[in-house]
C-alpha positions in Angstrom: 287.2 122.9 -37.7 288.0 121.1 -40.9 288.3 121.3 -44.6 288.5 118.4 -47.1 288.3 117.7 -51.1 288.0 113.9 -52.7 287.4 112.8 -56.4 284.1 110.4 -56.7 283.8 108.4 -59.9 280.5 107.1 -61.0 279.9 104.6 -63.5 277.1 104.8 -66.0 274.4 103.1 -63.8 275.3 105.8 -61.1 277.2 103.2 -58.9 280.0 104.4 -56.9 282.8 103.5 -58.5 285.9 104.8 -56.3 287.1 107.7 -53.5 290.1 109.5 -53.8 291.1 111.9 -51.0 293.2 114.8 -52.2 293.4 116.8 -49.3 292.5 117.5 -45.6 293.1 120.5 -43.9 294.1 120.6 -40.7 296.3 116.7 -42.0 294.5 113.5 -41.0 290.9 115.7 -40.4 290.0 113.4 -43.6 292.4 110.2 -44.3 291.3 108.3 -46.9 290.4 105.3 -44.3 287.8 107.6 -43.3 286.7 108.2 -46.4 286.6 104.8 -47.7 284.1 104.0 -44.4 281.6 106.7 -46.1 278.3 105.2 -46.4 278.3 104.8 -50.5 275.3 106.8 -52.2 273.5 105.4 -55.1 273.5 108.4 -57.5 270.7 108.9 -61.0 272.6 109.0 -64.4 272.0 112.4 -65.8 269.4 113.4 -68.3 271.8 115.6 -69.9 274.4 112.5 -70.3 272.8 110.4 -72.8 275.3 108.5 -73.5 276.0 106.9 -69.7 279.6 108.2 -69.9 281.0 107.5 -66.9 282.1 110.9 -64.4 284.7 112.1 -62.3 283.3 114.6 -60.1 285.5 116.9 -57.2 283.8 117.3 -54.0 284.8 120.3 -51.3 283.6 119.8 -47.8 284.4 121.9 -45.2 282.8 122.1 -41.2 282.5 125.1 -39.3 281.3 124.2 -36.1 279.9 121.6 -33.9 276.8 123.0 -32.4 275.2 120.9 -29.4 271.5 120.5 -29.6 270.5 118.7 -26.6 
């Protein structure tokens, strides 16, 4: 159906800081209006960052089918 990847940067309290589409395959699956409308996740800072350092991490998505439940 759809593939799409997007940067998320986290700040050192684990706040979304920003969403960055870099692609969408078939065009327009993902724009970045749609991403932007995301609900925002609250994320832990890591154990194994100390530090707090800010991240940058890539996401890949991709949907395969629709399947109909009801």
């Amino acid at each position: 159906m759809g593939k799409a990847s997007f940067f998320i940067t986290i700040d050192s309290n684990g706040t979304l800081v920003s969403r960055e589409l870099i692609d969408s395959i078939p065009n327009d699956w993902v724009t970045q209006k749609i991403l932007d409308k995301m609900p925002i996740q609250q994320y832990k800072p890591s154990i194994t960052n100390p530090t707090k350092i800010p991240v940058k991490v890539k996401i890949n998505s991709e949907l395969k089918a629709l399947v109909d439940i009801t």
